[in-house]
Backbone as numpy.savetxt, mean C-alpha at the origin, in Angstrom:
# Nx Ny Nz CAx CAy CAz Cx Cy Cz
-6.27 13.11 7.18 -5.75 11.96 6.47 -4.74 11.24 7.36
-5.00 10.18 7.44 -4.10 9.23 8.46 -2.94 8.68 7.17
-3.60 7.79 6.29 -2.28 7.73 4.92 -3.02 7.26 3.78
-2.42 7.71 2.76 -2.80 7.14 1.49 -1.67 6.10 0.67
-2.55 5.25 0.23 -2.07 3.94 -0.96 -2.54 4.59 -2.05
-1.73 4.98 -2.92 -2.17 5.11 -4.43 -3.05 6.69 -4.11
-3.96 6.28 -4.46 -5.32 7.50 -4.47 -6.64 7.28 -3.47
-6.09 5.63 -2.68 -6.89 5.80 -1.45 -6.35 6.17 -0.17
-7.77 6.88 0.52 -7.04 7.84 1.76 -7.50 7.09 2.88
-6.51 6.49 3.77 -7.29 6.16 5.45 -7.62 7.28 6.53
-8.77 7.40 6.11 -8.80 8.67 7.26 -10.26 7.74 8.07
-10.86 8.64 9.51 -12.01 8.06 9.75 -13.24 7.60 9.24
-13.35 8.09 8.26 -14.75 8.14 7.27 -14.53 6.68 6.50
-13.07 6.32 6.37 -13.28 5.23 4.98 -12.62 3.89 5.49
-11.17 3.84 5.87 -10.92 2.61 6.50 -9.72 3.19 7.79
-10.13 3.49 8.95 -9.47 3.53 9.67 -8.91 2.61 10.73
-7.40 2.40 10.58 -6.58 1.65 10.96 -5.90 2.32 12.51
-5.65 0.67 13.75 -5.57 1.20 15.28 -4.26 0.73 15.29
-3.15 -0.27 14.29 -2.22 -0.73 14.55 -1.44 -0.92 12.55
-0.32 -0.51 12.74 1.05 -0.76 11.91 1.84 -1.20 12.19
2.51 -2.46 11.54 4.13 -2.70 11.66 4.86 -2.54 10.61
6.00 -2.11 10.81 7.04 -2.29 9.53 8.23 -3.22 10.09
8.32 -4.16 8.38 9.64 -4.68 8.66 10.44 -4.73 7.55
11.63 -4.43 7.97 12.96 -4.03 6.88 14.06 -5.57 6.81
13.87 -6.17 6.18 14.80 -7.12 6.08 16.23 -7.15 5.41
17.49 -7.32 5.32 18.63 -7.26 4.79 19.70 -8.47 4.82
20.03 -8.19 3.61 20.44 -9.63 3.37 21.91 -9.80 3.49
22.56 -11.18 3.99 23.50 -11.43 4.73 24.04 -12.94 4.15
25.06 -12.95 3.62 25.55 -14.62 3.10 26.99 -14.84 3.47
26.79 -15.71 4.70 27.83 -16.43 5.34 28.25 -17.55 4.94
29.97 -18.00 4.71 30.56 -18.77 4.38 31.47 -18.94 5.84
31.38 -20.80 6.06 32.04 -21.28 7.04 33.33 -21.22 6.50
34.14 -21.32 8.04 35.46 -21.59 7.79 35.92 -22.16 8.55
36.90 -23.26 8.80 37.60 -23.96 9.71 37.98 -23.33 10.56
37.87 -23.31 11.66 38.50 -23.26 13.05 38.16 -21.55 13.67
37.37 -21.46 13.03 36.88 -19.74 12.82 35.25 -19.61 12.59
34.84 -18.03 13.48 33.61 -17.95 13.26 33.14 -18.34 11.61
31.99 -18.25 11.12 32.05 -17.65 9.33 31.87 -16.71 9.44
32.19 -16.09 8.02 32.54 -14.58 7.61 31.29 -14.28 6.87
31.16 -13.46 7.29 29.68 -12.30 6.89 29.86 -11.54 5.59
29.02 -11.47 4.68 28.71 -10.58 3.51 27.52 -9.75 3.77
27.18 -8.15 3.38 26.72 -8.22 3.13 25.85 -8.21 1.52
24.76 -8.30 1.48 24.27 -8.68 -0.07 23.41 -7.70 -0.09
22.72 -6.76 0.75 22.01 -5.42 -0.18 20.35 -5.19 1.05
19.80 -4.63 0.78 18.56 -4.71 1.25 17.40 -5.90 0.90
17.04 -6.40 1.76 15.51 -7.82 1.41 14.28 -7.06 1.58
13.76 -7.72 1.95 12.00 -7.12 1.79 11.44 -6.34 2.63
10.42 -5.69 2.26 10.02 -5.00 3.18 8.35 -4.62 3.12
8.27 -4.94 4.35 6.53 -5.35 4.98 6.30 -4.10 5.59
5.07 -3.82 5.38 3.93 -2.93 6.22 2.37 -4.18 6.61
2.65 -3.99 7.45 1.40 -4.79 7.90 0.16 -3.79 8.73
-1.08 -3.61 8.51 -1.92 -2.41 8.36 -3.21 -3.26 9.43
-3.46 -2.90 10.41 -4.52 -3.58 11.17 -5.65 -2.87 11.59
-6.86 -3.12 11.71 -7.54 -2.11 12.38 -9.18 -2.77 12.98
-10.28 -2.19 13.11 -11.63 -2.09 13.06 -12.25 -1.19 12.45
-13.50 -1.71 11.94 -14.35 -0.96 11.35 -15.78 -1.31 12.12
-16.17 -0.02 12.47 -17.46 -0.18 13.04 -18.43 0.53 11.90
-19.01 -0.52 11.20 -19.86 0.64 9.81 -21.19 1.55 10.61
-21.50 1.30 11.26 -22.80 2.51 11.80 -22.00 3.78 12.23
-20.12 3.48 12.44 -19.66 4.85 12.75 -18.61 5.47 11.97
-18.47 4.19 11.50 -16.97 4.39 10.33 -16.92 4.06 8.98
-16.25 3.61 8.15 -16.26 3.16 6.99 -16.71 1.56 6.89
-17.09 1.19 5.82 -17.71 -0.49 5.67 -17.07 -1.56 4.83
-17.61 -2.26 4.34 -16.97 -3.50 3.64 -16.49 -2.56 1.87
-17.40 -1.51 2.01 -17.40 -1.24 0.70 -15.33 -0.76 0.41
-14.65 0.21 1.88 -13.84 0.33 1.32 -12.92 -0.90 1.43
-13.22 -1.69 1.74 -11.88 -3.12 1.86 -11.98 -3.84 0.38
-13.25 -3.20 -0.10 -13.78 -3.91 -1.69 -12.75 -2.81 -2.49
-13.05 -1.57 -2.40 -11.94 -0.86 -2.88 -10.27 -1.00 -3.35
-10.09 -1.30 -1.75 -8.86 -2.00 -1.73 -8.64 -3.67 -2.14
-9.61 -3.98 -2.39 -9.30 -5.55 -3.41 -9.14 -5.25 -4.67
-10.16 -4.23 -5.10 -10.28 -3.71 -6.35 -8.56 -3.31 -7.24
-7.79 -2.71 -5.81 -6.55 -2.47 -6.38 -5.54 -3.25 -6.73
-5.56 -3.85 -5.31 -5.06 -5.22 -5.27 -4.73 -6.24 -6.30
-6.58 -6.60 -6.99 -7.16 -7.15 -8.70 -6.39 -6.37 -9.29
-5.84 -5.56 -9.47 -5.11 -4.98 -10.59 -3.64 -4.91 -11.15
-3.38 -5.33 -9.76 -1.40 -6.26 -9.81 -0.96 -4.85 -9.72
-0.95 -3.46 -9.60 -0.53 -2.69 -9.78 0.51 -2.19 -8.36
1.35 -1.34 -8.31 2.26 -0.62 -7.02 1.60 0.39 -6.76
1.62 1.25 -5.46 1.21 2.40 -5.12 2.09 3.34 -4.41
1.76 4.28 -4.49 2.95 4.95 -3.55 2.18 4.99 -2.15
2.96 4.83 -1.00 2.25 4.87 0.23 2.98 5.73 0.89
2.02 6.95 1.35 2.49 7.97 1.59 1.86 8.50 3.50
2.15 8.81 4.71 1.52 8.79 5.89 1.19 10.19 5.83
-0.14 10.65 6.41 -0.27 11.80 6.76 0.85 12.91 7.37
1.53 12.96 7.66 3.01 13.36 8.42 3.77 13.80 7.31
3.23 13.12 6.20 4.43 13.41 4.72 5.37 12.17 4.82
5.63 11.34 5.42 6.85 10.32 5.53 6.12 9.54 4.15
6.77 9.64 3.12 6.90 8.26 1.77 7.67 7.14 2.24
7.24 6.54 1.90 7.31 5.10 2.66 7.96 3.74 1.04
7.49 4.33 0.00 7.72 3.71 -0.95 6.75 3.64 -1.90
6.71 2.43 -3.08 6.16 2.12 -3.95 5.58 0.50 -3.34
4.03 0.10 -3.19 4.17 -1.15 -2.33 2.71 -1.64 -3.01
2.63 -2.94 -2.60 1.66 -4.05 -3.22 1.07 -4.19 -2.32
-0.39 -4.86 -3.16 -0.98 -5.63 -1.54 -0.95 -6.77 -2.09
-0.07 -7.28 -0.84 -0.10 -8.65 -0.71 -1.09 -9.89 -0.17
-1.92 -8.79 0.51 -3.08 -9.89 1.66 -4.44 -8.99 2.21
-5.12 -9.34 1.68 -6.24 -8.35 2.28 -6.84 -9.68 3.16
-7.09 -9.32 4.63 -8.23 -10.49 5.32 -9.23 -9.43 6.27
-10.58 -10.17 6.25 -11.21 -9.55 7.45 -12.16 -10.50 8.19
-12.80 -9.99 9.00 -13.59 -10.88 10.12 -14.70 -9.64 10.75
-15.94 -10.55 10.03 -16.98 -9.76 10.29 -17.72 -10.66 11.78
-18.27 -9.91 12.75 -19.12 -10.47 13.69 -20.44 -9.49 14.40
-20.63 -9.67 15.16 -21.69 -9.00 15.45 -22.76 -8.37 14.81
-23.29 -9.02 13.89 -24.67 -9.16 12.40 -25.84 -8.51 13.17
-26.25 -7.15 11.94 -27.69 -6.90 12.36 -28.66 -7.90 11.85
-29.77 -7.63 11.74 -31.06 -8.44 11.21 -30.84 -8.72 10.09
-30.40 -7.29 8.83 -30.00 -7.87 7.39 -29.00 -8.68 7.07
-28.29 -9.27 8.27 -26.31 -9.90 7.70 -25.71 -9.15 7.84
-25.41 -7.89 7.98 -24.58 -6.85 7.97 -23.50 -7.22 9.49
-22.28 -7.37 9.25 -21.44 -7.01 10.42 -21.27 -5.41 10.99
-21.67 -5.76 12.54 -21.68 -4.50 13.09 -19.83 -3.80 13.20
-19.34 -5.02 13.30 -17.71 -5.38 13.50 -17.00 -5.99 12.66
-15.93 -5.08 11.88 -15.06 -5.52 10.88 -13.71 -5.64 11.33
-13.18 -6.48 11.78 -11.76 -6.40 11.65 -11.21 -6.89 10.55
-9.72 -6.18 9.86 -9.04 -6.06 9.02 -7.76 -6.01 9.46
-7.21 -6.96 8.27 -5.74 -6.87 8.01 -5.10 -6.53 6.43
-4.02 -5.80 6.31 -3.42 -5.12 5.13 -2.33 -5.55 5.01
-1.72 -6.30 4.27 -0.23 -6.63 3.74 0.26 -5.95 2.73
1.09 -5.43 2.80 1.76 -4.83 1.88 3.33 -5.00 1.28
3.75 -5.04 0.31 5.20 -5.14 0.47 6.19 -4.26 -0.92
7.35 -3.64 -0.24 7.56 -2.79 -1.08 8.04 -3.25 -2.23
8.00 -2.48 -3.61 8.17 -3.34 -4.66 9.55 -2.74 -5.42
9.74 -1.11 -5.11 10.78 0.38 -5.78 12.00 -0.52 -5.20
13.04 -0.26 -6.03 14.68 -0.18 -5.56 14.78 0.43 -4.77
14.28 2.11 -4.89 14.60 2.80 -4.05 13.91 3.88 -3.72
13.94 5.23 -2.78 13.40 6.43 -3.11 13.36 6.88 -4.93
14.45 7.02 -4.90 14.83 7.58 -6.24 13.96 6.74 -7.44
14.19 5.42 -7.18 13.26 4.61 -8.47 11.69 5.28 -8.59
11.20 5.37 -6.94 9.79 5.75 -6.71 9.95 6.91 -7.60
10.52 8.07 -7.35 10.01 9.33 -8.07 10.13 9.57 -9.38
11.24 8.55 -9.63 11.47 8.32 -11.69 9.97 7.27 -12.08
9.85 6.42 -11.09 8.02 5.90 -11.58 7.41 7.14 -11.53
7.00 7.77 -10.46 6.23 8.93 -10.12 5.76 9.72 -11.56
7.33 10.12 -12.14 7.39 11.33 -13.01 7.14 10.96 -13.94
7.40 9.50 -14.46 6.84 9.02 -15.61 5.29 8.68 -15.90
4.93 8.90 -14.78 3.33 8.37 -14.90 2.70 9.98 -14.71
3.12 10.70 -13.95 3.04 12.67 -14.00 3.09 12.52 -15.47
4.00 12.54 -16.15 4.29 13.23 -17.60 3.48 12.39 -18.35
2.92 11.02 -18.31 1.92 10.45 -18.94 0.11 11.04 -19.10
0.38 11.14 -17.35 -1.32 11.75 -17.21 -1.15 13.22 -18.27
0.08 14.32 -17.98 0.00 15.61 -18.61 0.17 15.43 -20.34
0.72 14.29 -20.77 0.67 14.52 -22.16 -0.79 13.72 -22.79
-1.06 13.32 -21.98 -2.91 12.85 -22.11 -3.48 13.53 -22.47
-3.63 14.58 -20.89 -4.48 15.72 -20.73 -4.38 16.90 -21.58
-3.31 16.57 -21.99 -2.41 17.96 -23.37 -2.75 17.11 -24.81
-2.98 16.20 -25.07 -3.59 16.14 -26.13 -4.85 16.02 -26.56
-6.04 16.00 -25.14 -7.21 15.56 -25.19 -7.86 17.02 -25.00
-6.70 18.20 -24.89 -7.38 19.68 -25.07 -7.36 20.03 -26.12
-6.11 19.61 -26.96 -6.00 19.84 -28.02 -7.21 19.29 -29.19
-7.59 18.19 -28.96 -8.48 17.06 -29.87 -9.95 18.25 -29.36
-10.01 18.24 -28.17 -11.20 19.35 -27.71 -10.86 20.74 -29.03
-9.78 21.53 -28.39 -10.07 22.64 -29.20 -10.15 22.56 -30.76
-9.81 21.80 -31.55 -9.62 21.36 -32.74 -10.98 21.01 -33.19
-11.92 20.56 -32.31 -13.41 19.71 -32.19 -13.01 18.52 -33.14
-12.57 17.74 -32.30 -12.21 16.01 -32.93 -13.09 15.40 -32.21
């Protein structure tokens, strides 16, 4: 596993990515003053980008089907946790931009060559917000699954 969004995994088989950037922005509000530099505030943390690049060769790798995947999530307005093979959590993050560029077409239309781009941007306050989402959506799936054994054993 190279990293997972949500419950999708980039590994070789599905959408493997040759380039990442991250950017951490922080915010800063300066007031002039006569005869003097201006004076600096700061105001907290700004945004923050993962930008996700890669190729897809479908006769060796994954195809259009998983970038459809990842629109699929996308369509859903929802956050994910994005997590790197390494274990580094990275946050709770959106996609902001899915693009690709197909070229090199067999006989059926098919691109032999997919390039892709992934925008992402984080959406959590913080670590801490991420794992209070986390646990609340944990304790959702388990009181599901704990009442849909129950409705089972009961035969509802």
């Amino acid at each position: 596993m190279m990293m997972s969004l949500g419950l999708f995994v980039f590994k070789l088989s599905t959408l493997p990515y040759q380039n990442t950037s991250r950017q951490v922005n922080y915010g800063w509000g300066t007031n002039a003053r006569f005869g003097q530099r201006p004076v600096s505030q700061f105001l907290g943390l700004g945004e923050e980008t993962i930008k996700i690049t890669g190729q897809l060769l479908p006769e060796m790798t994954g195809g259009m089907r998983y970038l459809q995947v990842l629109q699929s999530m996308a369509d859903s307005g929802r956050a994910w946790p994005l997590i790197e093979g390494s274990g580094t959590i990275y946050g709770m993050y959106v996609i902001k931009n899915i693009a690709n560029d197909n070229a090199e077409f067999n006989s059926s239309g098919q691109a032999r060559s997919i390039n892709f781009t992934l925008n992402l941007t984080r959406v959590d306050e913080s670590q801490a917000a991420m794992f209070g989402d986390l646990m609340t959506q944990a304790e959702g799936l388990y009181n599901k699954a704990s009442s849909t054994i129950s409705n089972f054993a009961s035969g509802v």
